[in-house]
N, CA, C and O of each residue as an XYZ file, in Angstrom:
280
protein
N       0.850     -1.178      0.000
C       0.000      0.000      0.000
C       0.892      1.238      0.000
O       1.683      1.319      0.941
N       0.890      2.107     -0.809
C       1.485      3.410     -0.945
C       1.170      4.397     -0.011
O      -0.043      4.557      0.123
N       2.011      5.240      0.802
C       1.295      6.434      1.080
C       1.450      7.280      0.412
O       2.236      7.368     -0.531
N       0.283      8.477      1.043
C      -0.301      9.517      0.265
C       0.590     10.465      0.419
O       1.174     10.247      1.480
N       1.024     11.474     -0.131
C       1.862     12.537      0.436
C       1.220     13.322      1.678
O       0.032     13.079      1.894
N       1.881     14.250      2.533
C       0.971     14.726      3.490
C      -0.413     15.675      2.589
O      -1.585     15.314      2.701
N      -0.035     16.778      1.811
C      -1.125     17.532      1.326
C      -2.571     16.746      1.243
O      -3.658     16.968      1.778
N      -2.125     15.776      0.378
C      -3.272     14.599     -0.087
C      -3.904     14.138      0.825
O      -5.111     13.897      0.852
N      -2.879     13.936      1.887
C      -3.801     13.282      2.999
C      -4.386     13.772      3.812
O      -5.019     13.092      4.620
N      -4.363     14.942      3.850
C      -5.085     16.362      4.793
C      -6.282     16.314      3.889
O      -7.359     15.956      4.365
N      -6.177     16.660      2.574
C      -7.235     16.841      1.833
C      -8.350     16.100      1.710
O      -9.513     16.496      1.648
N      -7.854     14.799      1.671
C      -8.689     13.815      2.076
C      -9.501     13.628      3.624
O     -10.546     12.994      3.768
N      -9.031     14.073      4.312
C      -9.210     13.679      6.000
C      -9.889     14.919      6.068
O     -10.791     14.790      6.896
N      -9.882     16.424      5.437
C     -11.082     17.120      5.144
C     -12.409     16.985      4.338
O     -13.582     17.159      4.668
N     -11.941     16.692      3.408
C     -13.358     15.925      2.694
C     -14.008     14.951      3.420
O     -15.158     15.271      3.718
N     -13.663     13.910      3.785
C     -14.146     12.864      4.715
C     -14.730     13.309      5.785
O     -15.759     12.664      5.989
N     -14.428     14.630      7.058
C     -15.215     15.335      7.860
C     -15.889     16.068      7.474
O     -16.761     16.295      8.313
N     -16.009     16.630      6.603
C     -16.976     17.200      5.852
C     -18.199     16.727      5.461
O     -19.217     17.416      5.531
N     -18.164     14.965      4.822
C     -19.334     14.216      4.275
C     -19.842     14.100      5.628
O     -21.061     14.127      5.795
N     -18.910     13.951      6.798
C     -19.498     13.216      8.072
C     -20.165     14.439      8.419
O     -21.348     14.099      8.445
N     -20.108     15.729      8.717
C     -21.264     16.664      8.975
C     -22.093     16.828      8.324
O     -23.188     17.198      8.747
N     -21.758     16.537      6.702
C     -23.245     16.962      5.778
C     -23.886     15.696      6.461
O     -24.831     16.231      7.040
N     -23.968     14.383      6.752
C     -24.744     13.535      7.208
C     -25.041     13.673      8.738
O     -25.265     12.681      9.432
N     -25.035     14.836      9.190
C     -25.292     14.790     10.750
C     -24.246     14.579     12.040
O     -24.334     14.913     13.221
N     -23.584     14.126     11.550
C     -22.215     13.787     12.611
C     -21.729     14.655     12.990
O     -21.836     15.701     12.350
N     -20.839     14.613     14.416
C     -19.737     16.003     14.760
C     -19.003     14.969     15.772
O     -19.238     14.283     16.766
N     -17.956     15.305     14.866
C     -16.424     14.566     15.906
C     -16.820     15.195     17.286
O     -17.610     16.136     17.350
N     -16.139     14.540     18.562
C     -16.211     14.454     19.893
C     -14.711     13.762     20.533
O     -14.819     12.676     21.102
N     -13.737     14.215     20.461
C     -12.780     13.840     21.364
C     -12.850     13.899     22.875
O     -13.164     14.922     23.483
N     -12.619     13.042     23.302
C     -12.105     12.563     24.754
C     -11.287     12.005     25.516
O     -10.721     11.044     24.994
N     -10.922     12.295     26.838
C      -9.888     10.799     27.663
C     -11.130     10.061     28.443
O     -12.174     10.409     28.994
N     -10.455      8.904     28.186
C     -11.431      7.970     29.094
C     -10.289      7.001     29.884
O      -9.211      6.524     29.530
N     -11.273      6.945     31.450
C      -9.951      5.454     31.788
C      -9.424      4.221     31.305
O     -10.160      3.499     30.633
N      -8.511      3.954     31.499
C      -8.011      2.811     30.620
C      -8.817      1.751     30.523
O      -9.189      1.241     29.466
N      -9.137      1.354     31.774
C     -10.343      0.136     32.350
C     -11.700      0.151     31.194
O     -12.100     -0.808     30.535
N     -12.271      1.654     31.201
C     -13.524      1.941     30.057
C     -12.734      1.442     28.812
O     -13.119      0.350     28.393
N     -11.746      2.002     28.166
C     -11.266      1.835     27.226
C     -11.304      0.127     26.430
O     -11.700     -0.177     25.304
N     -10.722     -0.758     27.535
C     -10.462     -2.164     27.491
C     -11.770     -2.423     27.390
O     -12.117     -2.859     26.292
N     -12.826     -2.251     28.418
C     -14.388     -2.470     28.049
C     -14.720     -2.577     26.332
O     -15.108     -3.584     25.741
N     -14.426     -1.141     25.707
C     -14.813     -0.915     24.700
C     -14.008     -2.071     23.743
O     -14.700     -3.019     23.369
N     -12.913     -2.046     23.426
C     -12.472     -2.791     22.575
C     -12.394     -4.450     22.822
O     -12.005     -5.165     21.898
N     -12.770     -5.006     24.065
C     -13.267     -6.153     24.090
C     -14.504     -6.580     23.497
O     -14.624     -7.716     23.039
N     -15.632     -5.545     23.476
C     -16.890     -5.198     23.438
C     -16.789     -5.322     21.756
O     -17.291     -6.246     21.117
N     -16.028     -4.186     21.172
C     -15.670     -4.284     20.034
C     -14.900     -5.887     19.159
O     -14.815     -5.925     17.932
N     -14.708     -6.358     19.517
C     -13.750     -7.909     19.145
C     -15.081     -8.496     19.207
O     -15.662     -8.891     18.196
N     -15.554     -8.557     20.333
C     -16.622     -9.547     20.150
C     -17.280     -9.583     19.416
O     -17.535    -10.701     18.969
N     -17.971     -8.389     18.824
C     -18.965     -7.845     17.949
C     -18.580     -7.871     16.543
O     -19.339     -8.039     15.589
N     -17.277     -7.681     16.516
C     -16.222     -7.885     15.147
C     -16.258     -6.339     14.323
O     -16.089     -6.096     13.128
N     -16.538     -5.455     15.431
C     -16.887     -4.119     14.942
C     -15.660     -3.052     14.611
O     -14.748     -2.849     15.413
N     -15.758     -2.429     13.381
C     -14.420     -2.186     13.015
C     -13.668     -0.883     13.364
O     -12.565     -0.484     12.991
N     -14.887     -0.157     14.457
C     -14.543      0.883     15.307
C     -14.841      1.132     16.545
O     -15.923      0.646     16.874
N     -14.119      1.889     17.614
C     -14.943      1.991     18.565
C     -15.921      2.750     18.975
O     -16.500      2.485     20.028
N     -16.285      3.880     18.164
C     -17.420      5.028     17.523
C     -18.513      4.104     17.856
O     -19.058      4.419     18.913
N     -18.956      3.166     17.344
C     -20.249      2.363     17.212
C     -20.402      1.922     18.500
O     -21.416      2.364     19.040
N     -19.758      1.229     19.136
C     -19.838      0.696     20.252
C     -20.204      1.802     21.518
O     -21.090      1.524     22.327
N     -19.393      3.140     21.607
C     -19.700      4.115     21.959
C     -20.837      4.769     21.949
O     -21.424      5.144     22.964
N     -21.127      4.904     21.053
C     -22.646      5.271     20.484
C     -23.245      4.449     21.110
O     -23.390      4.825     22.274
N     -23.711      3.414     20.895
C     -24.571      2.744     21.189
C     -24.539      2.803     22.515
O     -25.666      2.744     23.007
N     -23.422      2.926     23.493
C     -23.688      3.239     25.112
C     -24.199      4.367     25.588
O     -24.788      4.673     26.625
N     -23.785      5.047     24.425
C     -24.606      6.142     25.378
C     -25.604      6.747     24.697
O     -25.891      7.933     24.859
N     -26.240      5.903     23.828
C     -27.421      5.938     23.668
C     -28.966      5.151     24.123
O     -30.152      5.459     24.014
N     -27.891      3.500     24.911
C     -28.528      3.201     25.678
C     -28.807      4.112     27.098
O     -29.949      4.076     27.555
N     -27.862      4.854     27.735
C     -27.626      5.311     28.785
C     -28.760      6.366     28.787
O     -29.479      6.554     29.769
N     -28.839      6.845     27.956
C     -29.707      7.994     27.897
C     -31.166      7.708     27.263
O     -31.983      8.502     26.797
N     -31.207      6.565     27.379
C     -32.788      5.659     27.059
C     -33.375      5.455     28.673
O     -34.482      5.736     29.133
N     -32.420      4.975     29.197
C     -32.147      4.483     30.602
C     -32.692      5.318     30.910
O     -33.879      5.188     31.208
N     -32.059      6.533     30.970
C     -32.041      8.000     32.206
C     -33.151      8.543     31.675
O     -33.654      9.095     32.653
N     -34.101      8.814     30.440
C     -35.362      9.157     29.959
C     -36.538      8.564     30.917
O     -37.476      9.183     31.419
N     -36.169      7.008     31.035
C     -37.360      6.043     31.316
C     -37.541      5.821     33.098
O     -38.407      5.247     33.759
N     -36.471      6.460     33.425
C     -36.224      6.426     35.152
C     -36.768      7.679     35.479
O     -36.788      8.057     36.650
């Protein structure tokens, strides 16, 4: 596999956040403890899921189903 030069690859990694807001999305960086972390990517293996975004999501979208219904 070749890499891209840097320009290209900026350019790209802008376009790509870009499609992800025209579809609703907005990046969210964080630290989390290591312990959560291991959660997630065990969680992730199991599932065979090819990020940890999804898995994330989905917690705290259960969480906040939870906290609606309480």
């Amino acid at each position: 596999m070749s890499r891209l030069d840097p320009a290209t690859a900026r350019e790209r990694l802008i376009a790509h956040r870009q499609r992800r807001r025209a579809a609703g999305r907005i990046l969210v960086t964080t630290d989390l403890p290591r312990d959560l972390v291991a959660l997630v990517d065990q969680t992730k293996e199991e599932r065979g899921a090819s990020a940890r975004a999804s898995i994330i999501e989905e917690a705290l979208r259960f969480y906040f189903e939870q906290k609606q219904r309480a």
